[in-house]
N, C-alpha and C positions, 0 to 999 in steps of 0.2 A: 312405204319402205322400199328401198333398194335391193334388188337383188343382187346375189354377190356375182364377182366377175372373178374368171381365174386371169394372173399374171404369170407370164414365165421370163424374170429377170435375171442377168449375167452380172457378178461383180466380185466385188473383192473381198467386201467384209457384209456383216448385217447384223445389226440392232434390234430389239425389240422393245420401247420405252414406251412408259403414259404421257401424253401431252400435261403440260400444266397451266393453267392460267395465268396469262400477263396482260393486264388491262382490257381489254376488250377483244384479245384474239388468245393463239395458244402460241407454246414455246417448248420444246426438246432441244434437251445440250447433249452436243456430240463430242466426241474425245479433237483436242486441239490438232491432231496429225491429220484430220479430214477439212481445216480448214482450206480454201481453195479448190476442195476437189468436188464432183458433180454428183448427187446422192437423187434419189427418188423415195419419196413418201408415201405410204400408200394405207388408207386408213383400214384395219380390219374389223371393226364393229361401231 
């Protein structure tokens, strides 16, 4: 197991979703207005 790491990130908005299975990896849908724009993921458990 990983130990957790703290993050201190600057932005505009933030999400909180579950991943969900798509084929062999995961997937999270974002609202259409962040398409194009640059987002950071960052897994908390």
């Amino acid at each position: 197991m990983v130990s957790p790491s703290k993050f201190e990130v600057y932005g505009q908005e933030m999400l909180e979703k579950i991943v969900k299975k798509c084929g062999n990896s995961g997937r999270i849908y974002l609202p259409p207005d962040w398409v194009d724009k640059k987002v950071k993921i960052i897994r908390i458990d």
